[in-house]
C-alpha positions as a printed NumPy array, in Angstrom:
array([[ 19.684,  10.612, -15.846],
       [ 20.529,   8.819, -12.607],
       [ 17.981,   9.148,  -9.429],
       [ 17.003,   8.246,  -6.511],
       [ 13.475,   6.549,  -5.994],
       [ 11.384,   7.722,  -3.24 ],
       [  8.206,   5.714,  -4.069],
       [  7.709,   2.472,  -5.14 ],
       [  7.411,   2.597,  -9.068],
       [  6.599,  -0.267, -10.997],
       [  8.739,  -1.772, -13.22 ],
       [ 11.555,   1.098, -11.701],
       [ 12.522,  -0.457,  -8.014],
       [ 11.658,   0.325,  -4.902],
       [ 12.01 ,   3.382,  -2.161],
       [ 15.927,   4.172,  -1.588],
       [ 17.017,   2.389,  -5.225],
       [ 19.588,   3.948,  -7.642],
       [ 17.923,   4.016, -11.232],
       [ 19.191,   5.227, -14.496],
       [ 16.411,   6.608, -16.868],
       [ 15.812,   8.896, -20.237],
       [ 15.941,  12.347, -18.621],
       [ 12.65 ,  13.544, -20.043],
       [ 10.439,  10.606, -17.759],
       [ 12.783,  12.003, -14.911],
       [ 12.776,  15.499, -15.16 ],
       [  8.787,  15.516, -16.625],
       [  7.476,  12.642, -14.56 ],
       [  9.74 ,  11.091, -12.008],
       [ 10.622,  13.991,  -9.92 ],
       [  7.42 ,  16.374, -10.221],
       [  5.101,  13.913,  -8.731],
       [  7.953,  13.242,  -6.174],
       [  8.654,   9.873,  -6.902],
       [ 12.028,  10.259,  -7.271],
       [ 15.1  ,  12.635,  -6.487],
       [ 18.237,  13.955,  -8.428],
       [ 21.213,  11.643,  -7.362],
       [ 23.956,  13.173,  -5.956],
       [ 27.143,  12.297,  -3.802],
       [ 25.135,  13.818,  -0.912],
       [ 22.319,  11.748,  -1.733],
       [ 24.069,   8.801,  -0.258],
       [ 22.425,   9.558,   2.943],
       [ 19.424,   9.97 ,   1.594],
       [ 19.569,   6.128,   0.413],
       [ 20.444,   5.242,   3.487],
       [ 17.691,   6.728,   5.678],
       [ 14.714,   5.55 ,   3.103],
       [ 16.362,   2.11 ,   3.178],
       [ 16.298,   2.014,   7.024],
       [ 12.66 ,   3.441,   6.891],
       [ 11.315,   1.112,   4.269],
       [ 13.01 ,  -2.029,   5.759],
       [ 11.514,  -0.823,   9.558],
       [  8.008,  -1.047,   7.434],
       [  8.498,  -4.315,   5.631],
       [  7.426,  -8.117,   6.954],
       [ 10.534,  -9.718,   8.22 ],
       [ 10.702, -12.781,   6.308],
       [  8.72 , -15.164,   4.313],
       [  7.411, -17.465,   7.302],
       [  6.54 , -14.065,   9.164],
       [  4.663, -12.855,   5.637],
       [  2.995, -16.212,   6.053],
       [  1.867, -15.593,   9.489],
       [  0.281, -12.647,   8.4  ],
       [ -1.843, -13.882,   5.526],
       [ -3.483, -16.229,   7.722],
       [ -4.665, -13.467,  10.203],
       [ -5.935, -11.422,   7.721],
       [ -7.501, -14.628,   5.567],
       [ -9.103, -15.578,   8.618],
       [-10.379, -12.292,  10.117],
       [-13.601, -10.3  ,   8.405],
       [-13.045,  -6.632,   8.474],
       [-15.941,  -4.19 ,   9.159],
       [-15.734,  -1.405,   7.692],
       [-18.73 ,   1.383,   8.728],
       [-19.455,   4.167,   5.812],
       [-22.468,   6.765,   5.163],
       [-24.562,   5.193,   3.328],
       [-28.222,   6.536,   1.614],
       [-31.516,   4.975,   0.391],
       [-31.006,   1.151,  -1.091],
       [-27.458,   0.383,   0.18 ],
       [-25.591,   3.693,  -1.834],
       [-22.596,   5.005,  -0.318],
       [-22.048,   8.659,  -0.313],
       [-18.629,   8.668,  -2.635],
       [-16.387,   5.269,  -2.477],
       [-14.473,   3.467,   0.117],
       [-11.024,   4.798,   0.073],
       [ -7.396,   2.734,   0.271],
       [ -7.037,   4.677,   3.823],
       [-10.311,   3.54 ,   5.168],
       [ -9.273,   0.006,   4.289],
       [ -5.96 ,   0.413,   5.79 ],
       [ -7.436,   1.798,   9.198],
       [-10.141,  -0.693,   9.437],
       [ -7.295,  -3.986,   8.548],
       [ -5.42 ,  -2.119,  11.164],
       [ -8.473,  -2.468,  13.591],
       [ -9.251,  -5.769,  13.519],
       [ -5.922,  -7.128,  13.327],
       [ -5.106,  -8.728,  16.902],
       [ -1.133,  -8.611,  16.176],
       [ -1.723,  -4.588,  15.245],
       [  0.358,  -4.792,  12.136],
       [  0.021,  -2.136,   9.893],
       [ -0.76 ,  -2.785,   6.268],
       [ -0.046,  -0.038,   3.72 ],
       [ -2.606,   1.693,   1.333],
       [  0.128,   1.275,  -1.504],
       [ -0.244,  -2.714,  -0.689],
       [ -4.082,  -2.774,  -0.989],
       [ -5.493,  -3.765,  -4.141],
       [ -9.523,  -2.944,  -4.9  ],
       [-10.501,  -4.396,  -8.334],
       [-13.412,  -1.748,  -8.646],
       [-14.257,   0.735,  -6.428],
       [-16.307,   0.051,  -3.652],
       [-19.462,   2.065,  -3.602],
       [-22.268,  -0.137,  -2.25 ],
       [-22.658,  -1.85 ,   1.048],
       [-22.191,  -5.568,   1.457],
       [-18.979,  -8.086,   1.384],
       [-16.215,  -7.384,  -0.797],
       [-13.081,  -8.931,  -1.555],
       [ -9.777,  -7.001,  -1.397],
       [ -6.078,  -7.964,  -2.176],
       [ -3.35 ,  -7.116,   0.19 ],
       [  0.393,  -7.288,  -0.919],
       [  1.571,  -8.697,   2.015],
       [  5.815,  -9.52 ,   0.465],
       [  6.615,  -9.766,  -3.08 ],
       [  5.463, -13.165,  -3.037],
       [  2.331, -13.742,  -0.776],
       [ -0.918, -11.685,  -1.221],
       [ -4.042, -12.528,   0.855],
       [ -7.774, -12.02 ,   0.211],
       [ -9.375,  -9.866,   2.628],
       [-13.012,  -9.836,   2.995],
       [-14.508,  -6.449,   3.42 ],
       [-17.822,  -6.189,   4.77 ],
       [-18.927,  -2.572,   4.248],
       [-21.662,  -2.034,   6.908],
       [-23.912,   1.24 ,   6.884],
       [-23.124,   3.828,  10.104]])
């Protein structure tokens, strides 16, 4: 079955790439959960349009990838939660919370994609964590986190 990814899959490709799979992990996972689309001759333009979109989204180069691990390695993030009696959150710290509050503190205002945020564990107390952001295929930096009560 040939398709068109939407999301990035692992181990598939990324957004806007022609893949060729069994048709039952198409038609019973692949396209339910949206991550991917029937190809088509039509469906040209649909490549087209999420490769423009993804490449508007992603870092320019490596030396600009680079420039952008060492603002978020050297910036702490605060991130304010609810929090209850000895330090407890009230649920977790989501990916989108992280993503807003990178956003934040980021002088250059570059915007850093849930998808691209790695959290080994959830975060559910208060304190300094550390959190892994996919900045290019190659370069990741360590963020640290410091969840502060509201």
């Amino acid at each position: 079955m040939k398709l068109i990814l939407t999301q990035e899959v692992g181990g598939l490709g990324a957004p806007g790439d022609i893949i060729e799979v069994k048709d039952g992990y198409g038609r019973n996972f692949l396209i339910p959960r949206g991550f991917a689309i029937r190809w088509t001759k039509g469906g040209e333009r649909t490549v087209d349009s999420i490769k423009a979109a993804r490449s508007s989204r992603e870092v320019r180069d490596l030396d600009h990838a680079k420039q952008i691990k060492a603002q978020l390695e050297a910036t702490t993030v605060n991130l304010p939660v609810r929090a209850g009696e000895g330090g407890r959150l009230f649920g977790a710290v989501t990916l989108n919370d992280i993503a807003g509050a990178i956003a934040g503190a980021i002088a250059s205002g570059a915007q850093v994609d849930k998808r691209k945020i790695i959290v080994g564990n959830p975060i559910k107390s208060l304190g300094t964590h550390q959190v892994t952001v996919k900045v290019h295929d190659e370069i990741d930096a360590t963020v640290n986190l410091n969840v502060v009560a509201s």
